[in-house]
C-alpha positions in Angstrom: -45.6 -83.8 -41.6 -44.1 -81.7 -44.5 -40.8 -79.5 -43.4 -38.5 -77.4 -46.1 -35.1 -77.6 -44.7 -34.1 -74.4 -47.0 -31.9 -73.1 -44.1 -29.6 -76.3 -43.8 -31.8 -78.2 -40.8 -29.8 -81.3 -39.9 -33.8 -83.0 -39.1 -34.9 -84.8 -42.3 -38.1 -86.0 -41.8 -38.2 -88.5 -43.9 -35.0 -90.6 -42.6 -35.0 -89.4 -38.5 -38.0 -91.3 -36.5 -40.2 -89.4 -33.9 -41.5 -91.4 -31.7 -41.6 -89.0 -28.5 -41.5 -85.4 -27.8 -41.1 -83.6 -24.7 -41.9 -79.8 -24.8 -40.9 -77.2 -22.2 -42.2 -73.3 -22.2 -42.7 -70.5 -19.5 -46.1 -70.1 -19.5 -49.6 -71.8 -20.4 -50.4 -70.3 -23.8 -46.8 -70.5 -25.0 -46.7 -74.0 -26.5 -49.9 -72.9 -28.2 -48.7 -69.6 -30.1 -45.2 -71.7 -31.0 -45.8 -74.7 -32.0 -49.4 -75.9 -32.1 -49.2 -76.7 -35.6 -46.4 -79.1 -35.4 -47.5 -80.8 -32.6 -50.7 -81.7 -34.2 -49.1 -82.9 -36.8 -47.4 -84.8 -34.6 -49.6 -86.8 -32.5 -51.7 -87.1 -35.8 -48.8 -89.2 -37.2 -48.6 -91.0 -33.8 -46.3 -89.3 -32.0 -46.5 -89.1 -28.0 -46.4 -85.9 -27.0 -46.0 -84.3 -23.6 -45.5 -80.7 -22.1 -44.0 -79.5 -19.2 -44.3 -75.9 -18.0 -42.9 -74.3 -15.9 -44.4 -71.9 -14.0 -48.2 -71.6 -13.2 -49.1 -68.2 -15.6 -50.2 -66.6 -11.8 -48.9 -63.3 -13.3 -51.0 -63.3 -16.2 -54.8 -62.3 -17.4 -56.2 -58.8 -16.6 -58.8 -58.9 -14.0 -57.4 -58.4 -10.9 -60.6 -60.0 -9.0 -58.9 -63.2 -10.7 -55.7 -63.0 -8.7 -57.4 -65.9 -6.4 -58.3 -68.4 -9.3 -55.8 -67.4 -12.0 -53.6 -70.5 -11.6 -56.6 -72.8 -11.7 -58.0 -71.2 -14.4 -54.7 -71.1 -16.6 -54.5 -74.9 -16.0 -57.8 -75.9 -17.2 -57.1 -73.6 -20.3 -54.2 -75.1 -20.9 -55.4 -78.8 -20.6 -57.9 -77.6 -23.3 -55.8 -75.9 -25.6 -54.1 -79.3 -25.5 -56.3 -82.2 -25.8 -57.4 -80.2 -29.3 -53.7 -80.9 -30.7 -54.0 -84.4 -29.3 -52.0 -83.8 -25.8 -52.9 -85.0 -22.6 -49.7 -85.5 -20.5 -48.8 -82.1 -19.1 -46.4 -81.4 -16.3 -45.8 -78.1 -14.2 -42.8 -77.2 -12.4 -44.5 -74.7 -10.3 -42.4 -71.7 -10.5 -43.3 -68.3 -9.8 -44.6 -66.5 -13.0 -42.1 -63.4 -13.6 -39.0 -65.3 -11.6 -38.2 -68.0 -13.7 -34.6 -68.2 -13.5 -31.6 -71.3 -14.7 -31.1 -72.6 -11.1 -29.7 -75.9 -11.3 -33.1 -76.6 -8.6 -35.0 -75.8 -12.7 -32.1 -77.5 -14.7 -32.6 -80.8 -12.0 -36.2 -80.5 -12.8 -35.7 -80.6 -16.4 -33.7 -83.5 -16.3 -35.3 -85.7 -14.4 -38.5 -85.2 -16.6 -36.6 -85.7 -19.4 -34.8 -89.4 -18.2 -38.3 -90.0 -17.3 -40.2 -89.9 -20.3 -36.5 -90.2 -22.9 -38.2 -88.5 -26.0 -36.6 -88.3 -29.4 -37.0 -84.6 -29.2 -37.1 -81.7 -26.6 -38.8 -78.8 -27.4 -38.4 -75.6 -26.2 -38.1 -71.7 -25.6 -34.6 -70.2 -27.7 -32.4 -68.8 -25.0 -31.8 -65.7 -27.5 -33.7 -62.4 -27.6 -35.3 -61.8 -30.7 -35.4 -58.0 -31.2 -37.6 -58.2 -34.7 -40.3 -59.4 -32.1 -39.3 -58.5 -28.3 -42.8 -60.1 -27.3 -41.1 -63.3 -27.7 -38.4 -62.7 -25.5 -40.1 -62.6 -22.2 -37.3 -62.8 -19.7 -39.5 -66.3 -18.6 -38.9 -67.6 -22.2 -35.3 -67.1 -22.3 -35.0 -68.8 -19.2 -37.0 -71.6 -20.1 -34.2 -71.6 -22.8 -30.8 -71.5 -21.3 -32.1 -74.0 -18.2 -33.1 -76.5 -21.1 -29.8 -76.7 -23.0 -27.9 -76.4 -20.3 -29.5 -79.5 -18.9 -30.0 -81.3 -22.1 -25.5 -81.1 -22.0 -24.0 -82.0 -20.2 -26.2 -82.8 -17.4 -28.8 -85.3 -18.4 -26.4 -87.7 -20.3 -23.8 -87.3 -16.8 -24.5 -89.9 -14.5 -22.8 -87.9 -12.1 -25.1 -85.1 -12.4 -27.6 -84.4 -10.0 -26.9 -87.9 -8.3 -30.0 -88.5 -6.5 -31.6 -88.9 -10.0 -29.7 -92.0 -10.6 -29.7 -93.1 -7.3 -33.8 -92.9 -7.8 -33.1 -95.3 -11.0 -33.5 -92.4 -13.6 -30.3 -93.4 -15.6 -28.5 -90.7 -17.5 -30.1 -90.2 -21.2 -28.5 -88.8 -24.6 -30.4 -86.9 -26.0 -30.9 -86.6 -30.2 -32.5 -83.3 -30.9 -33.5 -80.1 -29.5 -36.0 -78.0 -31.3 -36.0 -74.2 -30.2 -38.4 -71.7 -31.3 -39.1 -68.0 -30.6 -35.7 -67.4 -31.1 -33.8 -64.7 -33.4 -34.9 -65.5 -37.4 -31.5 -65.9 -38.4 -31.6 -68.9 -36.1 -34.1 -70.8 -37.9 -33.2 -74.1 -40.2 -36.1 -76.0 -39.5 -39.7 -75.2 -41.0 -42.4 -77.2 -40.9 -45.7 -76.7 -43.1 -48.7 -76.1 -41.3 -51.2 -75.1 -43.4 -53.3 -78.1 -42.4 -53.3 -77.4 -38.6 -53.7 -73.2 -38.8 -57.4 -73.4 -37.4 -56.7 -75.9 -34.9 -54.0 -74.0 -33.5 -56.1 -71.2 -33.4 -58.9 -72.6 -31.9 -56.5 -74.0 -29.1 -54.8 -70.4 -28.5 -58.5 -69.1 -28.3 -59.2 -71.7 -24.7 -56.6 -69.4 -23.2 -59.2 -66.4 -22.5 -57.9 -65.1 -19.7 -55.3 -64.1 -21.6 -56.3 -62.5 -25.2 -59.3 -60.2 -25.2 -58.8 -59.1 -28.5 -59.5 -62.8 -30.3 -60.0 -60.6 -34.1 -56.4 -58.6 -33.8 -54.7 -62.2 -31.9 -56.1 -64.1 -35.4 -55.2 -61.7 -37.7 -51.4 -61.4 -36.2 -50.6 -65.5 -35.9 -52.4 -66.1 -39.3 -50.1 -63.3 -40.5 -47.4 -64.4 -39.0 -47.5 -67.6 -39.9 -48.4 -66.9 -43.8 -44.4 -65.0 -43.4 -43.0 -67.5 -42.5 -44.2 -70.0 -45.3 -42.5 -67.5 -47.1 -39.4 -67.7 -45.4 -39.5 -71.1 -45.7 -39.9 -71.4 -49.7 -43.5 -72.8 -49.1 -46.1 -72.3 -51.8 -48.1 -68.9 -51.6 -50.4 -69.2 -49.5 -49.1 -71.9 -47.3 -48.6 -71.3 -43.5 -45.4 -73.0 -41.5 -43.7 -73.0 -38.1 -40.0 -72.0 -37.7 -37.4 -73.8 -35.1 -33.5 -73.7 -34.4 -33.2 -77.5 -34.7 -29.9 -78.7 -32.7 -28.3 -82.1 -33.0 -27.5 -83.1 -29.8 -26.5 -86.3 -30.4 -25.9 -88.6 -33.2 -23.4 -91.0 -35.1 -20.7 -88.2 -35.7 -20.7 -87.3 -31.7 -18.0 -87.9 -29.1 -18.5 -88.0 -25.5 -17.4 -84.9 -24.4 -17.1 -82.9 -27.9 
């Protein structure tokens, strides 16, 4: 997996080992638009890869004779979209699409998946609203955002957090990186060449149905946008690349508490 670190990322790629990745989002679909790319790079390369969403998308699609099999539906779209970018593990939280908010019952969630599966890298939602593209601010996504980092620190590496989890034997965990994306541009340091993985990301954003009528104007807008930010990036023309606000959490120059 090729990145360009033009904007300063503190991830090298060829000195920091991936070995697993946890990803969190609001909504089947949005692990799909964001980051498809990388994470077929990813498992291609061997990396384990698991997602965990939150709610169950029973807000979403456009037929309101659905309303009785939308969450089913969403899920088998979802478990699609993923086994094409080489993902099988997927967790729900079961929140209500719409009324996702940072309760510490989410951030608990959040960190006891995380001590659970102890990845090299979380993935998730920015907490910031990007106004150059408001779509990617849906008040789910931020949320998704600010419960992950505030659980990634200080809770999940506080054995005194949420003490049930470590009195269930899920010990406290530091955590290296945090990858955010669909966050404000300026936030981006991170970019990761994708030119290789642009159809099979759109073939897995075109399993979600239910959600994207329009499968011409969806194509042209992500290859488009994803053609940009090669750009951005400092790719070759004609090269395609996913942005992220990579986040050391923790590594050789942190102290507890700092």
């Amino acid at each position: 997996m090729s990145s360009n670190a033009t904007a300063q990322s503190p991830f090298n790629p060829d000195h920091h080992r991936v070995e697993r990745v946890l990803c969190f989002t609001a909504h089947p679909d949005d692990i799909d638009f964001g980051a498809a790319g990388t994470i077929a790079a990813w498992t291609e390369a061997g990396v384990q890869v698991s997602y965990c969403i939150m709610t169950d998308g029973d807000a979403g699609g456009f037929d309101p004779a659905q309303r009785a099999e939308i969450v089913a539906m969403r899920a088998e779209e979802q478990r699609r979209a993923a086994a094409m970018v080489g993902v099988t593990d997927i967790h729900y939280l079961h929140e209500r699409d719409g009324y996702l908010e940072p309760t510490h019952e989410v951030m608990r969630g959040v960190v006891k998946l995380i001590r659970e599966i102890r990845p090299d890298v979380v993935l998730s939602m920015h907490p910031e609203r990007n106004w150059t593209r408001l779509q990617k601010s849906h008040p789910d996504h931020l949320a998704v955002g600010e419960a992950v980092t505030r659980a990634v620190y200080p809770a999940l590496e506080n054995p005194f957090a949420y003490p049930d989890l470590a009195e269930a034997g899920l010990a406290a965990y530091k955590l290296p990186w945090l990858w955010l994306f669909a966050g404000p541009e300026e936030r981006e340091n991170h970019f990761v060449d994708v030119t290789r993985y642009v159809d099979t990301k759109l073939e897995a954003i075109h399993v979600h149905t239910s959600q994207h009528p329009d499968l011409e104007a969806m194509d042209r807008t992500v290859r488009g946008l994803m053609l940009t930010t090669g750009e951005r990036a400092g790719l070759p023309q004609g090269h395609s690349a996913e942005a992220f606000h990579v986040v050391a959490v923790n590594g050789p120059a942190t102290i507890a508490g700092f």
